[in-house]
Each structure stands twice: as C-alpha cells, then as structure tokens.
VEXDREN-2710 file (C-alpha; in Angstrom, 1 decimal):
% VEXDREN-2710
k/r/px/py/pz
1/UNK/0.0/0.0/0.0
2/UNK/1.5/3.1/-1.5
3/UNK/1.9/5.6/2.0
4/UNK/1.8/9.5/1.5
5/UNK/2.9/12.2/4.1
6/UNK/-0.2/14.0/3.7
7/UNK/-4.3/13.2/2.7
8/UNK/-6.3/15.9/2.3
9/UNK/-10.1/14.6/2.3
10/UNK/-12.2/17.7/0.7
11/UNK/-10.5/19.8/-2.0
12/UNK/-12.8/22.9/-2.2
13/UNK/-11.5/26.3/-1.5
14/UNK/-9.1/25.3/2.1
15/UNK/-8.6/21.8/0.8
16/UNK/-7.0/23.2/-2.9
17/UNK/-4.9/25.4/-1.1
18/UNK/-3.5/22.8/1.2
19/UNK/-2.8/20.4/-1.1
20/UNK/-0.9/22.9/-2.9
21/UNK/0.7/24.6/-0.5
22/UNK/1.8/21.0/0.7
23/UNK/3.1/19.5/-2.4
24/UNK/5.4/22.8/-3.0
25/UNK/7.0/21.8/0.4
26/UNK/7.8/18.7/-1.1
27/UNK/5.5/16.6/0.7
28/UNK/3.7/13.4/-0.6
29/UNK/0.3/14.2/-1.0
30/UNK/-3.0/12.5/-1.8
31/UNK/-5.8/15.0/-2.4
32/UNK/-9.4/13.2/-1.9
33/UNK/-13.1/15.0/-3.1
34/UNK/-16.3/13.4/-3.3
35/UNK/-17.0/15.4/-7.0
36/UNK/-14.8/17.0/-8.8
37/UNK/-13.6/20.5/-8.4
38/UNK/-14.3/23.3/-9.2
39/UNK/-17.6/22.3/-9.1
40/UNK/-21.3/23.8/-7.6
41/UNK/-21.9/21.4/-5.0
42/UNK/-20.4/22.6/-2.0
43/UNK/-19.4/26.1/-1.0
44/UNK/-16.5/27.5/-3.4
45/UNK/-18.7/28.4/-6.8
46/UNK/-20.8/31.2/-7.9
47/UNK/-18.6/33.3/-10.3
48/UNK/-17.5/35.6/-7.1
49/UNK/-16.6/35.9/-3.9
50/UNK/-15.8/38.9/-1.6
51/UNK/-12.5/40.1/-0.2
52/UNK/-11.8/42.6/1.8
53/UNK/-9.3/44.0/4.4
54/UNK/-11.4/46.6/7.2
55/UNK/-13.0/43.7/8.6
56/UNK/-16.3/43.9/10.0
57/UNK/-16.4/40.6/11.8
58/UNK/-13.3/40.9/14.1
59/UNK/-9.6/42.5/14.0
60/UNK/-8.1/39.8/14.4
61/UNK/-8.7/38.2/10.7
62/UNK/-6.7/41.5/9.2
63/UNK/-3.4/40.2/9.2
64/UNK/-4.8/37.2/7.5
65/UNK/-6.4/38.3/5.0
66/UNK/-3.7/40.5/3.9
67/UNK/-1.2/37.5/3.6
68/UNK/-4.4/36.0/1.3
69/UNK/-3.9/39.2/-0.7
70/UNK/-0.1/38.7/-1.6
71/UNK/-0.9/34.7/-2.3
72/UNK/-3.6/35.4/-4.6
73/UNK/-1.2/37.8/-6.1
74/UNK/1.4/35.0/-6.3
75/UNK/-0.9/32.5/-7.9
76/UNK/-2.7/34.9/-10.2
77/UNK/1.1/35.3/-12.0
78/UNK/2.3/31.6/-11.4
79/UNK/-1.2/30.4/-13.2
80/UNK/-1.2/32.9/-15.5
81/UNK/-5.2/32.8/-14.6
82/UNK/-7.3/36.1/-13.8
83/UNK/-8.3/35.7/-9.9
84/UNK/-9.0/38.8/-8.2
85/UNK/-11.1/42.2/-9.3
86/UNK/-10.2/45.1/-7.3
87/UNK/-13.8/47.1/-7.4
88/UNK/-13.3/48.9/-4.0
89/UNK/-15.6/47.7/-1.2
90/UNK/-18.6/49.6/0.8
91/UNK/-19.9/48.5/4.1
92/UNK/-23.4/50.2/4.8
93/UNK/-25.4/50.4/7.2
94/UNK/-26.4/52.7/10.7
95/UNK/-22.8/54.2/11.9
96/UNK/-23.0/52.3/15.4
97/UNK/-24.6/49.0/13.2
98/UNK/-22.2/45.5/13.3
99/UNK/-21.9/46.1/9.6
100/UNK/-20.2/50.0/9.7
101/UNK/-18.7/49.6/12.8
102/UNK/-17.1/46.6/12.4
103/UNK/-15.5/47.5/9.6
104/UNK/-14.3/50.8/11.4
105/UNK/-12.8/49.3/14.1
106/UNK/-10.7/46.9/12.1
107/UNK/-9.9/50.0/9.7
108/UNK/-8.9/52.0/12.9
109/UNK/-7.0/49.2/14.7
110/UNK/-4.8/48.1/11.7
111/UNK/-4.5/51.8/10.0
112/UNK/-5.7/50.7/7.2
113/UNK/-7.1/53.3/4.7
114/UNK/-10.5/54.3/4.1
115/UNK/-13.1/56.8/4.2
116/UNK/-16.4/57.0/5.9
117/UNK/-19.5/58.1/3.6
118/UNK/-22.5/59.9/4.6
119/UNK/-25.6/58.5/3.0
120/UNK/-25.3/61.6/0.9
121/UNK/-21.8/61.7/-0.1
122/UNK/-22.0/57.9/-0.8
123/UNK/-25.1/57.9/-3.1
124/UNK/-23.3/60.8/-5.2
125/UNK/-20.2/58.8/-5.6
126/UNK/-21.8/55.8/-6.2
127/UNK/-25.3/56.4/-7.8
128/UNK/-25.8/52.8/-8.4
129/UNK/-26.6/52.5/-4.6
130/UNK/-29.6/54.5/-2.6
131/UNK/-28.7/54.2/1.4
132/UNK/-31.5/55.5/3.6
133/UNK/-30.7/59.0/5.9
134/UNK/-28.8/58.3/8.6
135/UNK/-26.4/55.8/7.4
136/UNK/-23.0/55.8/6.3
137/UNK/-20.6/53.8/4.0
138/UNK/-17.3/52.8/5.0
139/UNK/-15.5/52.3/1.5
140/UNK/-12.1/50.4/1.3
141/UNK/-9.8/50.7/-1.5
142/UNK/-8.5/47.7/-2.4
143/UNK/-11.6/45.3/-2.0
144/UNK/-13.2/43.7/-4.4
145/UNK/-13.5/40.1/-5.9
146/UNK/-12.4/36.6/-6.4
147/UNK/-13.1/33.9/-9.0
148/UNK/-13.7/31.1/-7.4
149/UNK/-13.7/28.3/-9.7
150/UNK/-10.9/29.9/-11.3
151/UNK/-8.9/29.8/-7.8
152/UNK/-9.6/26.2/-6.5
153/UNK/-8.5/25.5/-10.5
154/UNK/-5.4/27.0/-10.3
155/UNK/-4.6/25.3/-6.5
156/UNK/-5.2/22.3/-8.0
157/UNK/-3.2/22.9/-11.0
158/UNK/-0.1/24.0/-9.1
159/UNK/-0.5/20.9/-6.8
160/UNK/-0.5/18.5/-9.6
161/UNK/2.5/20.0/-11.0
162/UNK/4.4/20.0/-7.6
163/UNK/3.7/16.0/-7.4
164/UNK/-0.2/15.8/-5.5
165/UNK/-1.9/12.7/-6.6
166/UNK/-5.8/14.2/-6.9
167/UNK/-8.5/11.8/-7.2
168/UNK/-12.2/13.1/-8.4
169/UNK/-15.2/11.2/-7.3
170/UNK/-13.4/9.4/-4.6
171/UNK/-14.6/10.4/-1.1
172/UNK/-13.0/10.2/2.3
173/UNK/-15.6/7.2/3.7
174/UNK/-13.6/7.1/7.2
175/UNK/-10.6/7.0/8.6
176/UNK/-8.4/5.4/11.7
177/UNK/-5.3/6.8/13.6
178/UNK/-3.3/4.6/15.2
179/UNK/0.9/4.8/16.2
180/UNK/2.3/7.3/13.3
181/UNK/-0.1/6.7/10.4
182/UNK/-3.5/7.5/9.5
183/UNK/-5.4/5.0/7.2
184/UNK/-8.3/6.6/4.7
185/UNK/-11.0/4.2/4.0
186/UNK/-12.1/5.4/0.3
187/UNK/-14.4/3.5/-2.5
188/UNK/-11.2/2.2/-4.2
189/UNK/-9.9/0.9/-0.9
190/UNK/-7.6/2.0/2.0
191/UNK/-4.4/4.7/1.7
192/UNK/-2.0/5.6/4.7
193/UNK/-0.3/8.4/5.4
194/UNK/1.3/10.7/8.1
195/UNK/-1.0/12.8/8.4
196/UNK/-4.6/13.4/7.6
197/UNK/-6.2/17.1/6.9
198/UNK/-10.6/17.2/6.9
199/UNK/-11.2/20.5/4.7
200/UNK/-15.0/18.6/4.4
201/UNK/-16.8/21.9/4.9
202/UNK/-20.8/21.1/4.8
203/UNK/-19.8/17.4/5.2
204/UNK/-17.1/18.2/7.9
205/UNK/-19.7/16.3/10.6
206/UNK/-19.7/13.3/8.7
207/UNK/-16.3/12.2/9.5
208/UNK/-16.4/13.4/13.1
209/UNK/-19.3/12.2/15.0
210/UNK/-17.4/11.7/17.8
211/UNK/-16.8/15.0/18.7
212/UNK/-20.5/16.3/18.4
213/UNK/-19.0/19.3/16.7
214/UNK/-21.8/22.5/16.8
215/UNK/-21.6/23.1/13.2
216/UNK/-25.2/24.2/11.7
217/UNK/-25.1/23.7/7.7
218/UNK/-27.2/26.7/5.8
219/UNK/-28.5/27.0/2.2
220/UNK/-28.1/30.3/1.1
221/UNK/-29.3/31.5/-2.6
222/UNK/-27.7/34.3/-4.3
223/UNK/-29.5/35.6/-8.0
224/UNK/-27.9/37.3/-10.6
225/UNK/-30.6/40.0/-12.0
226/UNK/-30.1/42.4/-15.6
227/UNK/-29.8/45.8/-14.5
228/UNK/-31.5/47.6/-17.4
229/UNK/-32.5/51.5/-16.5
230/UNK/-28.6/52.9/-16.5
231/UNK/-26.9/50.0/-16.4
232/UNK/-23.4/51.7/-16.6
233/UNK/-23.9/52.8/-12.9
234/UNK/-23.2/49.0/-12.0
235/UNK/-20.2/48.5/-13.5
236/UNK/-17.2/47.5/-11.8
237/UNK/-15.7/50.5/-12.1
238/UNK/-18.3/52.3/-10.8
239/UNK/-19.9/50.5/-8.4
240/UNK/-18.1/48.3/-5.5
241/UNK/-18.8/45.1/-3.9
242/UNK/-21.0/45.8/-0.7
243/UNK/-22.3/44.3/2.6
244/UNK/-25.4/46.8/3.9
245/UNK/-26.9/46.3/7.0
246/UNK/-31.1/45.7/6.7
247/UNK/-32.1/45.6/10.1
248/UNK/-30.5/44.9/13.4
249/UNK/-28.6/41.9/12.9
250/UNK/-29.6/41.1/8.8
251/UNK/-27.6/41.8/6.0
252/UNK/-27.5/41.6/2.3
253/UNK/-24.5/41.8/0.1
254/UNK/-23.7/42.3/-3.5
255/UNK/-21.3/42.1/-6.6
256/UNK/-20.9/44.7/-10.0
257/UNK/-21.8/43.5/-12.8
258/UNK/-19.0/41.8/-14.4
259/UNK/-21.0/40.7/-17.7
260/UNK/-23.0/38.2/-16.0
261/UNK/-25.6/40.3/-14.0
262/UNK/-25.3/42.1/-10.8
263/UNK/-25.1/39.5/-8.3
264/UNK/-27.0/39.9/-4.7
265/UNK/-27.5/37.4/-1.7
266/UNK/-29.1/37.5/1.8
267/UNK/-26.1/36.7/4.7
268/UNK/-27.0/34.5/7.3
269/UNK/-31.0/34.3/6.5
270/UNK/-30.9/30.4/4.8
271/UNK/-32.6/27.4/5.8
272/UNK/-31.1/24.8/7.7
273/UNK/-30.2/22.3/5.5
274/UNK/-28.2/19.1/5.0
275/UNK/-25.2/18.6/2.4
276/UNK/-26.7/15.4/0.7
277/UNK/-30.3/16.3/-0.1
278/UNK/-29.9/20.2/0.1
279/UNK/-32.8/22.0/-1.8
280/UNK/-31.2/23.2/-5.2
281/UNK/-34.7/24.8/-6.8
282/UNK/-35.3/28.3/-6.0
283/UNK/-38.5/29.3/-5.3
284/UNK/-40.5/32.7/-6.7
285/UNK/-40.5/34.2/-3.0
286/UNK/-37.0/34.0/-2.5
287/UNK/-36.2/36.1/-5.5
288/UNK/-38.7/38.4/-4.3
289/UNK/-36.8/39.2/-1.1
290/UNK/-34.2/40.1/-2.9
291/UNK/-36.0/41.8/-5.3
292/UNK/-37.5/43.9/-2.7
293/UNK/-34.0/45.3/-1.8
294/UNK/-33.3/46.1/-4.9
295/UNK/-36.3/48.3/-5.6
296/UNK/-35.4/50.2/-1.8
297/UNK/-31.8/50.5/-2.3
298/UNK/-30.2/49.3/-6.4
299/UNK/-33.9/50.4/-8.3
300/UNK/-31.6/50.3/-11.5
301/UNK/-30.7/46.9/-11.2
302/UNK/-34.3/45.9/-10.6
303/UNK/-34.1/44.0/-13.8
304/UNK/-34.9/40.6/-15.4
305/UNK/-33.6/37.5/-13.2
306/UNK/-30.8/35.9/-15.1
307/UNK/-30.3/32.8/-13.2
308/UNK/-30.2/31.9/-9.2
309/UNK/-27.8/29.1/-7.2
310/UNK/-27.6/27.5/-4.4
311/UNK/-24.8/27.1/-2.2
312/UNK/-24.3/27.0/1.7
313/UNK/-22.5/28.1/4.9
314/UNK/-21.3/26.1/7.4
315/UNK/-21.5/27.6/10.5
316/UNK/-20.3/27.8/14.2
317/UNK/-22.1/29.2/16.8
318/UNK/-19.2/32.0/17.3
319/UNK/-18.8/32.4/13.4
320/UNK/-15.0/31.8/13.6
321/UNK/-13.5/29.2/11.6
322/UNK/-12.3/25.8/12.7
323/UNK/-8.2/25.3/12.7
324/UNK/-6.8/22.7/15.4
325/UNK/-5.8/19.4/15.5
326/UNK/-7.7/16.5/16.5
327/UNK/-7.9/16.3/20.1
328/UNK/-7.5/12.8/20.2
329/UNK/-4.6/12.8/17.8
330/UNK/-2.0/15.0/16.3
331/UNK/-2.2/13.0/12.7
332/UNK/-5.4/14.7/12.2
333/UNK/-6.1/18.3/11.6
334/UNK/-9.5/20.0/11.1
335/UNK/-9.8/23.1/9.0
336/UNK/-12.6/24.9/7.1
337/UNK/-16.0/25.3/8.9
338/UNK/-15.9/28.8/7.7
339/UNK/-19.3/30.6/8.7
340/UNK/-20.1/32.0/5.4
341/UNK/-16.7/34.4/5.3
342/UNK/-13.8/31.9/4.6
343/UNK/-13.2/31.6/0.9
344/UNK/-10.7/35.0/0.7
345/UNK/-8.6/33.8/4.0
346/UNK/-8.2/30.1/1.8
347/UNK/-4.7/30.8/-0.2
348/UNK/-3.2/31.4/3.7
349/UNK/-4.8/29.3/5.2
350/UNK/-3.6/27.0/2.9
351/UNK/-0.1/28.0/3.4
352/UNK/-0.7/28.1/7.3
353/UNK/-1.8/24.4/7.8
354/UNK/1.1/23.4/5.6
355/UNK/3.2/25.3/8.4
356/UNK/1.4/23.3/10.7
357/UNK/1.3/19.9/9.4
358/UNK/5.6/20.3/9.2
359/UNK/5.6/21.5/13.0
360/UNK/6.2/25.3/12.4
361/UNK/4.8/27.6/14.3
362/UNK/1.7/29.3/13.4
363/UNK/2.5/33.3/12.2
364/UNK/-1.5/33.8/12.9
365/UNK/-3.0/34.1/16.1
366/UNK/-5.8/31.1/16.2
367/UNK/-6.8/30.5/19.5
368/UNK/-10.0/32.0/18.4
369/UNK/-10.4/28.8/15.9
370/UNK/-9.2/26.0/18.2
371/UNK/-11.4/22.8/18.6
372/UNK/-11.2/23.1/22.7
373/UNK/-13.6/26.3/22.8
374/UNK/-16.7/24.1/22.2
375/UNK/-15.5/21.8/25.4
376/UNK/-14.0/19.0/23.4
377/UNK/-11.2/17.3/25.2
378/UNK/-9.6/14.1/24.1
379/UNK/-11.5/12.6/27.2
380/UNK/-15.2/13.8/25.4
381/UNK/-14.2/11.7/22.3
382/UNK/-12.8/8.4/23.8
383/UNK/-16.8/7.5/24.4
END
C-alpha cells in the first residue's frame, strides 16, 4: 500500500490550497473529493466571492487576510489565470450598526485606509446604490472580488504540477489513527499516510461524530438579475462590492456587474439544510426578497432574473473558523467550517496548515479557531 505524508479529504477552497501549499513543500500528498472541483456542489462556486481588508467581523482576521492578498497575487502570476477584481468595497449600514462599525474598528486598529461616507456623499459617488438617511458607508480601496472556480482550479493545477496525486469522485468514507499513520477508507480501498487534513466543509460532521461538533449547515441562494435603467452605474468600475446592513442583525451583500448580471444574496438568512439532499430549486418568494431590496436600495438593477444558485455556509455558533488538531490525535487536523466568510482567507490558510502539518509555528493568532472552545477534550471523544 502506497503511503503518502499528507491526505487531504475535501479539496474545495481550504482543501486546494493545502494540497498545494503541501506539495510545493515537497510533501507526498493524496488530495481526496467526493465530486470533482471546481464544481457547484459545495461552497466554493458562484462566479464571485468577496475580499476585503477593514474587517467587519473581528480584527483579528486582518493580518490574515492581507497575507491571502499577496498569495492570490502570487498565484494569479504563477497560473497565469485572472483571480481577483479590485472594485473597491462599501460596508453600509447605521454608523453604530455591526456592519459599519465593524468595519471601522478593524480599519482603525490596523491603519488601514478608508473613508467614511454619509448616505449623501456615498449615493453621489456611487449612484448605483440608494442608502437610507442616517447611514454611512465605510469604502475600502483595495476590496473587491475573487473567481472562485478559477482559484480552486489554479490550486489544483499547481498541486499536480508539484507532485499531489488528486483523485475526483473518490470520497473520504472514514478513517483510523493509530501509532504514526492514519489509514483513509475510500471506494477504491484503503491509503496511509502521516497525516490526515478534513477540509469537508458542509460534510465536515460526517467524519467526526465523535466530537459532536456544533456546526449548523445553511442554504443560502444568491441571484444574478439584468440591471436595465442605466446600467453603466453597475459596473465595476463604478460600483463596488458591498455588505449593507437591513435591520439589526440582517444583512444583504452584493457584486458589479461583471457581464453576468449584478449578483446579490441574503447573509446568514438560509434554511437549515443538509449537504446530501440540500434544496437546489429556488423558489419565486426567495427572488422576491431580494428583489424587494433592490427596488429600496439598487432600483436600476431591478431587472430581469438571469439565473439563481444555491450554495451553503457552514457555521459555528461563534462564526470563527475551525483550525486545530484533532484532540485525540496530532495526525489529524481540522480546517474549514468557515461561517459564510472563509473563501478569501483560503490561499493562507492554505499555506498556514502546511506550516502546521511540518511543526512550524503558526505566524497567525488562532486561539479564536481551536477545537477546545466548544469543550471537546480528548477525554469527550474516547466514548
């Protein structure tokens, strides 16, 4: 039985960047999904995905994020693939909201640059967008968008030509530790390696019921819509990606049209759902919800629907991500439970669990993502 250093089981957005990141370090690596990516099954599809640096969630996930901007940068000219769009970023909402002043405070605390809008001053700059009086916009330069099909592509490009073995349609069905390997029960059979990395995302539960993780799996539906009464307004160098606070607590978020529609979702407003039998038709009320925000706050992109998708968040109950080893065993590390923000952190995340995985020391702050804050010990899985 051929033995690898490295299996990575899930090779979406984290898992593509591992096994990448890994096989440049010149480790052995056997890279494991149940389809094949890019594809629209799990989390990492859509056309877009948003990056930006003042972030609203928490500080901490600045210094990240900008390492994610220099790795992008690196693969972009390595693959000689387009990945990112810099559009500028606005985050909208009531000045003391979670949306404007989270973004402020991470601004603030990690000098970044940016300006803050008045409703006014940020509809006349940006016509495309009508906030209600009262709120402001925090715009950020250098935000904007990610590919990502075009980025888990070129991951698992770069892997293959640094030596990964990637197998399509062959999914991690369990696994073992025991002494210094890990074994990998697949379809095909069993594989061993040193080490085992679960970047499972929506099916991260499936592989670890015995630590009754508190991940909540969510459909969310974004829609792509025509914007036809001045539809130069939505450009993308005219109009930037966005989050905008609703209402205490709801947000919406959106993408410039890049040729394909302008693009618009609901944050953390989905339907519990599970990875196997999620609900993949879209129904006329949901596009009506959005549609509704449109006519409040983007009336000129209140156009024809062009197509909707589904895809979903997997969430914790904190919203940080998931990084730490197994408790019971240092073979095994968990990643990628992202909470609906992960995909721009993936290229160094990627490059941070190969860190890991070779017994360097993390450059990133992530007690904030360790297993041991839910209460799992190794003593809560040995039952």
């Amino acid at each position: 039985m051929q033995r690898f250093d490295v299996i990575v089981a899930g090779l979406g957005a984290m898992g593509s960047a591992t096994a990448y990141h890994l096989a440049r370090r010149g480790a052995r690596v056997l890279g494991l999904d149940r389809f094949a990516p890019p594809h629209d099954r799990g989390s990492s599809h859509g056309g877009s995905r948003i990056i930006r640096e003042a972030y609203l969630e928490h500080p901490l996930y600045v210094p990240l994020v900008r390492r994610a901007y220099e790795l992008w940068a690196e693969l972009e000219r390595e693959s000689g693939r387009h990945l990112f769009l810099r559009t500028g970023g606005l985050m909208i909402g009531p000045p003391d909201g979670y949306v404007a002043a989270g973004a402020r405070r991470s601004a603030v605390e990690h000098a970044l640059p940016f300006e803050e809008l008045s409703a006014e001053e940020l509809h006349r700059r940006f016509p495309g967008y009508r906030p209600p009086p009262g709120d402001v916009g925090i715009f950020e330069p250098r935000a904007g968008l990610l590919v990502p099909e075009a980025c888990v592509e070129a991951h698992l490009e770069g892997a293959r030509r640094a030596g990964a073995e990637l197998r399509a349609g062959e999914p991690a069905l369990a696994w073992s530790a025991s002494g210094d390997a890990v074994e990998v029960t697949t379809p095909r059979g069993a594989c061993t390696a040193d080490r085992l990395v679960l970047t499972l995302g929506a099916w991260t539960g499936s592989l670890l019921p015995e630590l009754r993780l508190p991940l909540a799996v969510e459909r969310v539906v974004v829609h792509w819509f025509r914007p036809e009464r001045a539809p130069e307004l939505y450009a993308p160098d005219r109009f930037p990606i966005f989050i905008a606070e609703t209402a205490p607590g709801r947000a919406w978020y959106g993408f410039p049209d890049t040729g394909h529609g302008v693009k618009v979702g609901l944050h953390h407003q989905g339907e519990p759902a599970v990875p196997d039998t999620l609900r993949r038709d879209v129904a006329q009320e949901e596009v009506e919800r959005v549609r509704e925000l449109l006519r409040r706050f983007m009336p000129g992109a209140d156009g024809p629907l062009l197509r909707s998708s589904v895809c979903m968040y997997t969430n914790t109950p904190d919203e940080h991500f998931v990084i730490g080893f197994h408790p019971a065993t240092e073979h095994v590390l968990v990643s990628s439970p992202c909470s609906g923000h992960g995909f721009k952190f993936s290229s160094a995340i990627g490059e941070l669990q190969a860190e890991l995985l070779a017994g360097g020391r993390p450059r990133f702050d992530l007690a904030p993502f360790r297993l041991d804050r839910f209460g799992i010990s190794p003593r809560a899985t040995s039952g």
